[in-house]
C-alpha positions in Angstrom: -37.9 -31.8 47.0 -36.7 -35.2 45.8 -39.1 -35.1 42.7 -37.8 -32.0 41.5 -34.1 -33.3 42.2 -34.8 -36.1 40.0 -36.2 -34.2 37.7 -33.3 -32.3 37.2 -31.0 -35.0 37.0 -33.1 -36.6 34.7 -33.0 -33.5 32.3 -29.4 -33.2 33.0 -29.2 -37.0 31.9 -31.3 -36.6 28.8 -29.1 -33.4 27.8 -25.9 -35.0 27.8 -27.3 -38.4 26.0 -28.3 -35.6 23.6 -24.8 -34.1 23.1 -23.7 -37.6 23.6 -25.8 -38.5 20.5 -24.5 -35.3 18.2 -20.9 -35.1 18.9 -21.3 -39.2 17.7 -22.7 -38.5 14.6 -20.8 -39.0 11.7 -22.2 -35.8 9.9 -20.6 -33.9 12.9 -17.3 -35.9 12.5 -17.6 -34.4 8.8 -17.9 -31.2 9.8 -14.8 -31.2 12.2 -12.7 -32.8 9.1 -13.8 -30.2 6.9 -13.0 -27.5 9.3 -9.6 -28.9 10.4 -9.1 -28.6 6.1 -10.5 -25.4 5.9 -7.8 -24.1 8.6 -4.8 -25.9 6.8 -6.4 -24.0 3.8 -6.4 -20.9 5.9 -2.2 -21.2 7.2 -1.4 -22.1 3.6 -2.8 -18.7 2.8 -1.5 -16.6 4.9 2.1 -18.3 3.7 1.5 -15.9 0.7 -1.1 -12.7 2.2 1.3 -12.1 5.3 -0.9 -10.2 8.3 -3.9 -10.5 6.1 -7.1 -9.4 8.5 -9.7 -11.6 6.6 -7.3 -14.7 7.2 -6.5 -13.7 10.5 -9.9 -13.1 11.6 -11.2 -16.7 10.0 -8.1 -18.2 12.1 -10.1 -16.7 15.2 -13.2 -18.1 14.5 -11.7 -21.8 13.2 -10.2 -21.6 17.1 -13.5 -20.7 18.7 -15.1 -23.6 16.7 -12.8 -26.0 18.2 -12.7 -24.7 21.5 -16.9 -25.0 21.3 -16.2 -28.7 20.0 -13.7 -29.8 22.7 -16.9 -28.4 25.5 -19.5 -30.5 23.7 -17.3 -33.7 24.0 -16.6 -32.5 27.5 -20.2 -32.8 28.2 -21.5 -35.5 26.0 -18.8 -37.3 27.0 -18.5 -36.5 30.6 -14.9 -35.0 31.4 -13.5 -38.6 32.7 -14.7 -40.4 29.5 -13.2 -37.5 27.5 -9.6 -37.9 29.3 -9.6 -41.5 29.3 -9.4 -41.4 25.6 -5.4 -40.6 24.2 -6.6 -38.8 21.0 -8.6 -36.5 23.3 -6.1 -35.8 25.5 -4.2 -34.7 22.2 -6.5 -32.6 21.1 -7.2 -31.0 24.1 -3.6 -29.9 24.3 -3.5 -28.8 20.6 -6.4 -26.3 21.5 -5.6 -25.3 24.8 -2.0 -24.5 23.9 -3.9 -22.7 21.0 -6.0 -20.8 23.2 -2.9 -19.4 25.8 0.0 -19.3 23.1 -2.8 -16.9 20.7 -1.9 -13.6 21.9 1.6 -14.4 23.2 4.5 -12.0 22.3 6.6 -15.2 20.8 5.5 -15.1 17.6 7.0 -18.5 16.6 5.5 -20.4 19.3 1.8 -19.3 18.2 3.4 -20.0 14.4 4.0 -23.4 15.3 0.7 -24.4 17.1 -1.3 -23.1 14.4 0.6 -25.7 12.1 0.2 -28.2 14.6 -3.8 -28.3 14.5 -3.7 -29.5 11.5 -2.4 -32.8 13.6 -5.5 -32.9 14.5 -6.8 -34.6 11.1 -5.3 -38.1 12.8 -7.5 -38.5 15.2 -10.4 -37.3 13.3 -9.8 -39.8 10.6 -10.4 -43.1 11.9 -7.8 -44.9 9.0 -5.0 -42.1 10.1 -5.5 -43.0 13.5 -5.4 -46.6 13.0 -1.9 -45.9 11.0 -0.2 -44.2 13.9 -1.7 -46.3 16.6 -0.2 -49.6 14.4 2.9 -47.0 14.4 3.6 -45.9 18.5 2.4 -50.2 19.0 5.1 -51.1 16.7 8.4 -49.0 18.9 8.9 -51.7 21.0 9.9 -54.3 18.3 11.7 -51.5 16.5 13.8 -51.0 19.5 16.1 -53.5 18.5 16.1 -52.7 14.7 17.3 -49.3 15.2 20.0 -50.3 17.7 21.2 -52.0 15.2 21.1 -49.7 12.6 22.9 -47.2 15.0 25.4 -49.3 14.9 26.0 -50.0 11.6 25.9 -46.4 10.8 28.6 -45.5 13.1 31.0 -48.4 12.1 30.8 -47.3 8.8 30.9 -43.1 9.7 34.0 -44.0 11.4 35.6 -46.3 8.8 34.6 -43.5 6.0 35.7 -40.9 8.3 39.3 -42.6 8.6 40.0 -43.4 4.8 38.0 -40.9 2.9 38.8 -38.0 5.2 41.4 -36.8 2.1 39.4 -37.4 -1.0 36.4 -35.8 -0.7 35.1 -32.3 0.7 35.1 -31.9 4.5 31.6 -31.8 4.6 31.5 -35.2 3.0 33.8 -37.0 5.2 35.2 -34.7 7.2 34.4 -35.8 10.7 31.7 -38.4 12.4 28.6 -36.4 12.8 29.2 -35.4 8.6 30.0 -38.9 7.6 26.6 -39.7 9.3 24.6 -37.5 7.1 26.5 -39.1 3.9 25.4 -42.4 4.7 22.4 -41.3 5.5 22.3 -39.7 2.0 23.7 -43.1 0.6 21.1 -44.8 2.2 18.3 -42.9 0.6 19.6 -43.2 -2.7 19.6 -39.4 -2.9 23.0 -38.7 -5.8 24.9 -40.9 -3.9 26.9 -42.8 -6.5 27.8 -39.1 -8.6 28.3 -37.1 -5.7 30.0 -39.5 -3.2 30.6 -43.1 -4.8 32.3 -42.4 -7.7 34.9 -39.8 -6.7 35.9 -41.6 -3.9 36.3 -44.9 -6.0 38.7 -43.0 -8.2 40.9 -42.3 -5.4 40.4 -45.5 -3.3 39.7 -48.0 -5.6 38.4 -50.7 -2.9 35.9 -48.3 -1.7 33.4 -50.3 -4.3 33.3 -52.6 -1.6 32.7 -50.3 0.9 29.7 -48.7 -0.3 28.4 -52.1 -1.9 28.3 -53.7 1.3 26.8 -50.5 3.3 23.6 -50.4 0.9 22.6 -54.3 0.9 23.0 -54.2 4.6 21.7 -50.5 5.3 18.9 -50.2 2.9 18.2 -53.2 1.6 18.1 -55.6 4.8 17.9 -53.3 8.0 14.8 -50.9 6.1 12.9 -53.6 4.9 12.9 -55.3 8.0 11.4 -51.7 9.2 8.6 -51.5 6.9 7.7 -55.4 8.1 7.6 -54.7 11.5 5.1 -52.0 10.6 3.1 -53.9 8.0 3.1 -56.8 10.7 1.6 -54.4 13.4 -0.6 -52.9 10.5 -2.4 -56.4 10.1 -2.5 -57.2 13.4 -5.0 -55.1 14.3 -7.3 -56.0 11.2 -6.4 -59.4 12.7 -7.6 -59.0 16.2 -10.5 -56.9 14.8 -11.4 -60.2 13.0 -10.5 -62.3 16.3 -12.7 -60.1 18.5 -15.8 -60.8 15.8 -15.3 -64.3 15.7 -15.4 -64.7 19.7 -18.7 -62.0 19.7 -20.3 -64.5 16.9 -19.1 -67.5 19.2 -20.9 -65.7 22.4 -24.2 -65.0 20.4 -24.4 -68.5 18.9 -23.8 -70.3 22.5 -26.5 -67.7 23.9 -29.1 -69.3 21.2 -28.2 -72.7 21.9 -28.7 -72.1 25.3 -32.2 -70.7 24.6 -33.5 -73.4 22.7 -32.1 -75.8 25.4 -34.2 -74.2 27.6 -37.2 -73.9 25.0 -36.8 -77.1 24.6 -36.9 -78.2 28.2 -40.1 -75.9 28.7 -41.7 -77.8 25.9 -40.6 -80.9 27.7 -42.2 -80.2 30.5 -45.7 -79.0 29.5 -45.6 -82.3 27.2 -44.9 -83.9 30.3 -47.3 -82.0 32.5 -50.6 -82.5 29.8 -49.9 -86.1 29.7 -50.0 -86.3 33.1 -53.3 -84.5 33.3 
């Protein structure tokens, strides 16, 4: 009875190494890319062909693909080593919501998570991953960036709010929340000196000052220093990528001087023994 216990759990063993073994392959990587494509392809389409059958009925399938994908890294995997991985845990909920939201009467809900699969590209392309990984690492140094930001934003919403009120449009200046979006379009660069600079300077002719100052502080100081928090967390990983090579090349080179130590001690001591003799 024990035998044929572990021969089952043998077989059981050798069947997930097997699964284990495909769903690690990078051809099978490949072909979940492709198909993650091939159903951004699919949405696109259906953006022009509205309640087209073909499309809709490729949508079914592109689901039942990942749904058969999602069991074979269940089982290759094991269902603990499969959770205990984020990107899983995201796709799993991509698929799942997928499954339950497909025949559900709110029509923009099951809209939405058919867009959303196509989030599933990060984690199947190792350089997108690595980008949003450097990204969620990198929100704790930001922290104090963006407070900052914050608060330059609303010093200046409420000091354009008080003197520009007058000159411009309402929905320029008008009020805090839309001074807010004008700096934010001052800060982007987007028609800010035709549409808001300019006629403001002809009323107020200080404002030069004001919108000077907001744009070396705003955009050039407080954005770059952004983009190098991220680009500083972008090379950090290459860096500890190189750190954790060098200390694996400094564990394999003290293992082989601690071989020949002891090859050279068992030389040593058969020298030693056939003299003796």
């Amino acid at each position: 009875m024990n035998d044929i216990e572990e021969d089952s759990n043998m077989k059981k063993s050798d069947f997930r190494a097997t699964i284990k073994k495909l769903v690690e392959h990078k051809n099978f990587q490949s072909a979940v890319i492709a198909i993650i494509v091939l159903n951004g392809i699919v949405i696109t389409a259906e953006t022009y062909f509205i309640g087209n059958t073909f499309l809709q009925a490729v949508d079914r399938i592109i689901i039942w693909v990942f749904v058969v994908e999602l069991l074979l890294k269940m089982i290759g995997l094991g269902v603990k080593g499969y959770f205990s991985k984020k990107w899983n845990i995201f796709d799993f909920v991509i698929v799942a919501g997928s499954l339950v939201f497909y025949t559900t009467p709110f029509v923009s809900v099951m809209r939405l998570l058919r867009v959303l699969r196509l989030l599933r590209m990060i984690p199947a392309i190792p350089a997108l991953r690595k980008i949003v990984d450097s990204l969620m690492k990198s929100i704790p140094a930001l922290t104090g960036i963006l407070g900052l930001s914050m608060l330059i934003f609303s010093i200046y919403a409420i000091i354009g709010t008080t003197y520009f009120r007058d000159v411009l449009p309402g929905e320029f200046f008008g009020s805090f929340h839309t001074s807010l979006f004008t700096l934010l379009q001052v800060v982007t660069f987007e028609s800010w000196a035709s549409q808001v600079a300019r006629p403001v300077m002809s009323e107020v002719p200080w404002a030069w000052a004001y919108f000077v100052s907001f744009i070396i502080i705003g955009a050039l100081v407080i954005l770059n220093l952004i983009v190098a928090v991220i680009l500083s967390y972008l090379g950090q990983e290459e860096e500890d990528h190189r750190g954790g090579q060098m200390d694996r090349l400094y564990n394999e080179n003290a293992e082989i001087k601690q071989e020949l130590r002891e090859i050279k001690a068992l030389l040593a001591d058969k020298k030693t023994n056939n003299d003796s003799e």
